[in-house]
N, C-alpha and C positions, 0 to 999 in steps of 0.2 A: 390571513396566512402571513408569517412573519419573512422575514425577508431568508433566511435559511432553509427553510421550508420551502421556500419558491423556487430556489437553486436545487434543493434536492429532488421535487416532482421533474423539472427540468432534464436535470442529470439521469435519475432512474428511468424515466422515457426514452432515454435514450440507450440506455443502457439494454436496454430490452430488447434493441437489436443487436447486441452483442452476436459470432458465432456459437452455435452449440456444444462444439469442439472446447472450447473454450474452459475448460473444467475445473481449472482452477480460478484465472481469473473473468471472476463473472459476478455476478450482484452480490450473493451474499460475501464474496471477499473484500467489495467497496464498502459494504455495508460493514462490515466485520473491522474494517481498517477506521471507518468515522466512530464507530463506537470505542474501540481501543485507544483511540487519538484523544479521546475524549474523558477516559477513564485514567490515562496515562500523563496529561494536562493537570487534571485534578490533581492526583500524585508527584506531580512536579509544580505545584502554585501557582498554574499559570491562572492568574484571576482577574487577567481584560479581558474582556466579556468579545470586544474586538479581536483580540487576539488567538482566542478560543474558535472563533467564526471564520476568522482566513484562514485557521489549520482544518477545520472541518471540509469548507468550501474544497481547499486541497484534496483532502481528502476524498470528496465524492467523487474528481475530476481525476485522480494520479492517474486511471489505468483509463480513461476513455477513450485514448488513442488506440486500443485493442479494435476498436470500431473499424479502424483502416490499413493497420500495420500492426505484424510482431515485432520486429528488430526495430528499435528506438521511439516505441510505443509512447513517452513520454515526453518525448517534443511534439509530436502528433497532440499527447495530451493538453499540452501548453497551448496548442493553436486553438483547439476545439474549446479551451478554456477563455483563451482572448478573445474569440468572435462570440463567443454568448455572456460577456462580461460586460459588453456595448448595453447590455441590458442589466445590469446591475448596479447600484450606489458604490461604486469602487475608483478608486484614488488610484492615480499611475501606478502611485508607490505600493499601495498593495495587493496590486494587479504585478506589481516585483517581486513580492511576498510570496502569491500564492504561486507562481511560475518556478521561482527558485524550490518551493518546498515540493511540487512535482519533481524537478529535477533530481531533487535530492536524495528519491527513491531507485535512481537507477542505480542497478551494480556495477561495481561497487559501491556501497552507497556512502558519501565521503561529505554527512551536514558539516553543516558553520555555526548556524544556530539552535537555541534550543528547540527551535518550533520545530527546525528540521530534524533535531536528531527523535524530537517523538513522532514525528510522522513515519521515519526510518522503521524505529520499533516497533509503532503501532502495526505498518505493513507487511514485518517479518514477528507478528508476534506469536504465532502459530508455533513458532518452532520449539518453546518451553512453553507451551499447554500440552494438555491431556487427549488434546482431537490434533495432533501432529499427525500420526499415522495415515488417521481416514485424508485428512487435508492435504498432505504430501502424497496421498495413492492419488487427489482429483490433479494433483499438480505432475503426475507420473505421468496421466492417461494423457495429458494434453500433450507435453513434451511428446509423448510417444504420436500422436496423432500430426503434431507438426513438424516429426523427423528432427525434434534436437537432440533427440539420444535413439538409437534404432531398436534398443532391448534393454529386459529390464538389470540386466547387467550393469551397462553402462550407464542407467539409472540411480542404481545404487551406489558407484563409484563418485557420479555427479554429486549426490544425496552428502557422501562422505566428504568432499570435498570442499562443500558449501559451507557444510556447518563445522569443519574444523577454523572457517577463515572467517566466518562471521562472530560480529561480535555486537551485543548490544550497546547503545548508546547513552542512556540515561539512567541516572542510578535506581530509579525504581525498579524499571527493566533487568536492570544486571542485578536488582534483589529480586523479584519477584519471579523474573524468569527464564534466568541465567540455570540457576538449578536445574530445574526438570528440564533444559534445553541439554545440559548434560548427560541426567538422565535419557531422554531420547536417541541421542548419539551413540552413548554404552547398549542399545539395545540394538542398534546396528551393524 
């Protein structure tokens, strides 16, 4: 098993006690954010094979603080990333890497570097695909279920408001999926 691999059985184990409430974020959206991180990478040249690995690692860990907390789930994630890192071939420094590039998914989500601003993309990349609707109803349910919006009213205001202010980060994203994120928005 290679060393990515190891972090990932790790992380999905645990992930699998996420709550059920949970409806958005929940595996298949960790899952969904290391595949796009990783397609999004490619498309942006990132071609250290190192580099490629602490954005993944990032990746599987951004949302594991859902484990213990919603409001500021990703300093939660940061910790639960540095006490299981004690067991990983990892340099201070990119045990900085991968911390800051969790961070960097909070909203507003405001990278520095390239690795952050695909990780950014990779985690809001749903919003200019073709499964936005079913993905933003799992992300509806959950808000509704943890009282951040009481109705789907003020769901939809939320919805509107998000995507007038977000914006993607890296040029592949602002070509590939800028459009139908538009699209999506006009059908709002």
């Amino acid at each position: 098993m290679d060393e990515f691999e190891k972090v990932k059985s790790i992380v999905l184990e645990r992930l699998s006690g996420l709550n059920t409430n949970l409806t958005y974020h929940c595996l298949d959206h960790t899952l969904d954010v290391v595949q796009q991180s990783e397609r999004i990478a490619g498309e942006e040249n990132i071609a250290n094979c190192r580099d490629l690995y602490l954005l993944k690692v990032a990746a599987l860990y951004h949302d594991t603080g859902f484990l213990e907390t919603y409001a500021n789930h990703e300093l939660k994630s940061c910790e639960i990333f540095l006490a299981d890192s004690e067991n990983f071939d990892l340099s201070i420094q990119e045990k900085s890497i991968i911390t800051n590039l969790i961070m960097a998914t909070q909203i507003p989500q405001l990278p520095a570097t390239l690795l952050e601003k695909i990780i950014c993309d990779a985690d809001l990349d749903y919003l200019g695909r073709d499964d936005f609707f079913s993905i933003g109803d799992n992300l509806r349910r959950e808000f509704l279920s943890y009282n951040i919006v009481a109705n789907d009213e003020q769901w939809e205001q939320l919805q509107i408001k998000f995507l007038q202010k977000h914006q993607y980060h890296t040029e592949s994203s602002q070509k590939l999926r800028e459009p139908n994120k538009q699209m999506n928005f006009a059908k709002l």
